[in-house]
N, C-alpha and C positions, 0 to 999 in steps of 0.2 A: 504494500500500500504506500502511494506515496502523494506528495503535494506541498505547493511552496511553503516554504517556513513560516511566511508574513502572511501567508493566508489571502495569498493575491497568485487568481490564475486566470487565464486567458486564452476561451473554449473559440477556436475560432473556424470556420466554415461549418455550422451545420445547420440544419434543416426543420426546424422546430416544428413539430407534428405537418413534417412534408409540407413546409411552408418556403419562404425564398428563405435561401441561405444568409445564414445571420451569423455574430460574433457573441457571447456571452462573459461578458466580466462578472468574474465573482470575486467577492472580498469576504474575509473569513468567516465563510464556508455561508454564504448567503451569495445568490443572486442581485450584484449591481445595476447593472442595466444587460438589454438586450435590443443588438442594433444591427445596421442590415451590416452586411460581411465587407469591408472592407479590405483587399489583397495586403495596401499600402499598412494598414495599422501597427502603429509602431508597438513593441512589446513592453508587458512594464517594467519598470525600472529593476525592481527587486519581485521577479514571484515566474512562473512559471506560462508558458505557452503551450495549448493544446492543438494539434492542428486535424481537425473532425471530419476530413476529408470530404469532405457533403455528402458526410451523415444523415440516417432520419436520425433527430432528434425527440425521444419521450421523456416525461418525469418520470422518477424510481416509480418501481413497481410497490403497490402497496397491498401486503398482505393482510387483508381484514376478519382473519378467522384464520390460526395456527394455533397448534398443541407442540410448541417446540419441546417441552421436558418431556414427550413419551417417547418419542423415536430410538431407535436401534442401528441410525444412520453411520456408516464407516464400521461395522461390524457383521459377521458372518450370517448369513441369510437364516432368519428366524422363520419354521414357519409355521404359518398358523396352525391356531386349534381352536377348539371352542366352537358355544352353538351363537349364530351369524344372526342374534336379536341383541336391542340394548342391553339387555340385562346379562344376557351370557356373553357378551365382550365384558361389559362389566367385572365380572365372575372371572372370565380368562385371563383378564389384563391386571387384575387384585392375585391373581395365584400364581403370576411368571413372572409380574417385572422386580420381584428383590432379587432374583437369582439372577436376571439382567444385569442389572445395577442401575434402573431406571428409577428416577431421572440419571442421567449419565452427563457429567460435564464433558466430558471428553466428548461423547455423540451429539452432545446439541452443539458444544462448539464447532464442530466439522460439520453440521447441520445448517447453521447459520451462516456459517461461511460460504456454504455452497450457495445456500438461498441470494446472496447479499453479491455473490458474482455472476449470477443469474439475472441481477439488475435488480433484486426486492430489495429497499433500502428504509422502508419503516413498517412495521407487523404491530397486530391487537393480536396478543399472546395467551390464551386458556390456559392454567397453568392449572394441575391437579392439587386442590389440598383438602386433605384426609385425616383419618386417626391416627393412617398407618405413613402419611409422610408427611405428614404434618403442615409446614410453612415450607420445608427446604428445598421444594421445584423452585419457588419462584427466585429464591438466592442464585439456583443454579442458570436459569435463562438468563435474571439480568448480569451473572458473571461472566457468561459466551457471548453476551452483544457488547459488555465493556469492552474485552480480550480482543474482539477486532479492532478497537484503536480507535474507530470512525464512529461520528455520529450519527448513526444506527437509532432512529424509530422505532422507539417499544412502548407498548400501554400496557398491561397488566390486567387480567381478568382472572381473578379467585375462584376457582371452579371447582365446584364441591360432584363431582363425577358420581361418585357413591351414592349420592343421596344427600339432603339435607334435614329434612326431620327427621326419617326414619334411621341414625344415624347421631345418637345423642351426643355435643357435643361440637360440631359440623358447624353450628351457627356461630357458634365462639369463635372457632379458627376464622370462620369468614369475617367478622368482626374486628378480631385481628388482623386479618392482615390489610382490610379496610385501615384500620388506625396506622399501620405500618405503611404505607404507599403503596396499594395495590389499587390502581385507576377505575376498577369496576368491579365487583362482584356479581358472582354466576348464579344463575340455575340449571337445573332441568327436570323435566316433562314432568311438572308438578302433579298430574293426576296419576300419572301410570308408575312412576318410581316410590316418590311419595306418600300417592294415592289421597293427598291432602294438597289440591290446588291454590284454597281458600290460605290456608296457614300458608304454605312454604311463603308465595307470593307479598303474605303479610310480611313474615318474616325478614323478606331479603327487601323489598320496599324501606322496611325499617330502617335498617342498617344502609340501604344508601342514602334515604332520608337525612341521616343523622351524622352520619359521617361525609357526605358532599361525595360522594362517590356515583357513580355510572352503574350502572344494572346492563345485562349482557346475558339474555336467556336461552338454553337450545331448547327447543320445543320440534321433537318428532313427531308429534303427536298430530295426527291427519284429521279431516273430517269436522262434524259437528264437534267432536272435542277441543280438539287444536283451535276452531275458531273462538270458543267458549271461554279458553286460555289465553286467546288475543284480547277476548273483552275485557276480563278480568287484569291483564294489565294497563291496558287503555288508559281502564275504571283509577285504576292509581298513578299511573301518570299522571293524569289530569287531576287529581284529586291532589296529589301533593306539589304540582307544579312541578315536574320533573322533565319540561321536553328538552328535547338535543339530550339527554342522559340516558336514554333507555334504548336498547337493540334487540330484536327479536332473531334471534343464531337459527338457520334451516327454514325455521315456520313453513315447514312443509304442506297445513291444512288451507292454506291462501291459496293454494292451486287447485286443491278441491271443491271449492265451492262453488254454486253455481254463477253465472257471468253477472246479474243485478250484486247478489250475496257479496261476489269479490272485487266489486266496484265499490260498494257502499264501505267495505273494509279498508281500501284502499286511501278513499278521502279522510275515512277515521284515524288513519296511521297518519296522513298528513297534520289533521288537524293536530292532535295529542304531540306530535312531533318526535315519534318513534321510528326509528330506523330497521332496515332487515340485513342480514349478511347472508349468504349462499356459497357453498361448494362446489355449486355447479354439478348436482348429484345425476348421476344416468338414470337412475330407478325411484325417480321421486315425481310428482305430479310438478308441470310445469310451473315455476315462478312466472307471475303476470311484469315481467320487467320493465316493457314501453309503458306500459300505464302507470305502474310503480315510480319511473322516474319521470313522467307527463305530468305527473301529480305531484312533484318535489317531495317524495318520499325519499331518502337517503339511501343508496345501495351499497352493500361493499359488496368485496368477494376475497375468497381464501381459500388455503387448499386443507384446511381439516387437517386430519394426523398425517402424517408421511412416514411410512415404515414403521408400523407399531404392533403393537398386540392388538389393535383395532382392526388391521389389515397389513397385504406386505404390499401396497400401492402408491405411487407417490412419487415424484421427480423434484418435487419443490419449484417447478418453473410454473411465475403465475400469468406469463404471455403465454404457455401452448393452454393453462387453464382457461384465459378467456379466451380461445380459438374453441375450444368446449362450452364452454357460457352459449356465446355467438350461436352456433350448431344447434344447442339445445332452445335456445329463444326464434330461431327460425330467424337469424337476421342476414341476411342477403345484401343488400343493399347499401352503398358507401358510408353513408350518413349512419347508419346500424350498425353498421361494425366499428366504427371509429367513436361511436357512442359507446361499445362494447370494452373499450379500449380504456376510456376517460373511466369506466368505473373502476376499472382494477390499476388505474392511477391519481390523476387527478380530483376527480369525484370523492375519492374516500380519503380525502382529508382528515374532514371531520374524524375517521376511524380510529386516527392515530394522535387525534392533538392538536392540529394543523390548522392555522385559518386558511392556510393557502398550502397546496401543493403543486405547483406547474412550474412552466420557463418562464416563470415573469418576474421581475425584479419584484424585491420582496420575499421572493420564496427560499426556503433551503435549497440549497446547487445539488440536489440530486437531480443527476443527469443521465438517461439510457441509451449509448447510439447504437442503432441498427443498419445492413444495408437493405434497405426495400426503398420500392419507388414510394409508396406513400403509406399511412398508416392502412387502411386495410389491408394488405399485402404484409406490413408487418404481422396484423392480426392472423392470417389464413395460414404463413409461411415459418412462425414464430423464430426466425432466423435466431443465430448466433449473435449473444450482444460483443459486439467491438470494444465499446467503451462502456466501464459501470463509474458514473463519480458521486462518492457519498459525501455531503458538506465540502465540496470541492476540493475532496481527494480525491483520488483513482486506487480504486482498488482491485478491478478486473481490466 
């Protein structure tokens, strides 16, 4: 990894989402200006020059749903067991990963490393805490995103995997690690884990309530449940004044319901000011995504576990994942795919912290170059990144 000492670099020819060729000054590790490309530009005095060959230009990729402390990543192919529903990954992944050594610093450091040369340069991180590991995932993530040296995007989501009522005890640790810097607090599938929607939801509302923290929930749960489960958090979002704080992880039952049902949900997520994240799953009822973001619903996208006791699936690149997004949304058409593009960059800012994530002055100098002729090309072809610069390093 490297970049000028003074924190002054100077990104010159490239193509800022396959626009005319432009020059980008950054100054430590922020986006100065950005202007059309200039051959003559003289270099600065003290800092470094990049020459981006006319590059496409993108902002890092943003990973908005990762499990960096489960993975197995850099170590000999584990493979699965276990019965292939929530509860028995559950069950599988609580009876293999001590003998792993999961969380593994070693594996999420060569985890994130990979991710972050891939061009991901900020992630919302699910981190496991439990009876049985207590707080010490989230020690171990945020000491693999130090360890790379660069300022690496990480938000924190306390996620109680196991369960949280059914699980005495669960609440504390969440609690905790809320008081300790953990930027959101988790749940999941409050009816069917649970089997107390009413409570958990009181529960973890609480605790973000009280501690200024972010709510961050997976809900698998489909159908008339899953939407029953949307209402129910709506109901306290609204009720506590929590928008821009609260995310709905999967909300797989928004695809299920019928076209009036999943409109009317739709303006509800906007009003409340709830967000959703996806994986872009093959086997899940379609996300309504054009209406989602027609409606300034918030969208991120992430790749879920990568190499875990959950599955042995996973590359960590979240360009060929929105080349999946795209596919699975039925987007065709230039204006769609390049929409496709902005969510698993730009767009999900917000995901990670961010009032701004792009090439505009102002923003942190994460920078992605590719060679395609324009971004949907990028999206279909998901090429090799050229250049990755995190805070106007270069670290791939």
């Amino acid at each position: 990894m490297s970049g000028a000492e003074n924190g002054v670099v100077l990104l010159t020819n490239i193509r800022p989402w396959g626009g005319a060729a432009s020059d980008l000054l950054i100054e430590n590790g922020t986006i100065a200006a950005v202007e059309p490309h200039d051959p003559a530009r003289p270099a600065p005095d003290e800092g470094e020059t990049i020459d981006g060959r006319g590059l496409l230009a993108l902002p890092g990729l943003v990973n908005a749903h990762a499990h960096l402390d489960k993975s197995w990543w850099g170590r000999e192919w584990v493979p699965y067991g276990g019965e292939a529903t929530t509860q028995g990954r559950i069950a599988h992944e609580r009876a293999h990963r001590d003998e792993l050594g999961i969380p593994s610093p070693d594996s999420t450091l060569q985890l994130v490393r990979a991710l972050v040369a891939q061009g991901t340069t900020a992630f919302r991180s699910h981190v496991d805490v439990d009876l049985g590991v207590g707080l010490r995932g989230i020690s171990v993530v945020r000491d693999a995103v130090a360890a790379l040296g660069v300022p690496v995007a990480l938000e924190i989501v306390a996620f109680p995997q196991d369960g949280v009522l059914r699980r005495p005890g669960v609440l504390e640790l969440l609690d905790r690690a809320a008081a300790e810097g953990a930027d959101h607090v988790g749940g999941l599938d409050p009816a069917l884990i649970d089997r107390d929607p009413v409570g958990q939801l009181d529960a973890l509302f609480e605790i973000a309530d009280r501690r200024g923290v972010g709510l961050d929930i997976h809900l698998h749960e489909g159908g008339e449940l899953g939407a029953f489960e949307y209402d129910l958090i709506l109901e306290r979002t609204r009720a506590l004044g929590l928008a821009g704080r609260v995310n709905v992880a999967h909300g797989f039952a928004i695809g299920d319901l019928p076209p009036a049902r999943q409109r009317a949900l739709v303006e509800e997520l906007r009003e409340a000011g709830v967000s959703i994240t996806t994986v872009a799953p093959i086997n899940a009822s379609r996300l309504p995504l054009a209406d989602l973001r027609a409606a300034g619903v918030p969208v991120g996208l992430g790749t879920d576990g990568i190499r875990d006791l959950w599955g042995p699936y996973g590359d960590g690149d979240m360009l060929r994942l929105a080349t999946r997004l795209a596919q699975l949304s039925g987007a065709r058409r230039d204006e769609e795919l390049t929409d496709i593009v902005r969510v698993a960059t730009s767009d999900a800012a917000g995901f990670v912290g961010r009032p701004v994530h792009d090439l505009v002055a102002g923003a942190p100098a994460d920078v992605v170059l590719v060679d395609a002729q324009n971004v949907p090309e990028a999206l279909v072809i998901a090429p090799a990144r050229e250049l990755v610069v995190v805070g106007g390093r270069r670290v791939a």
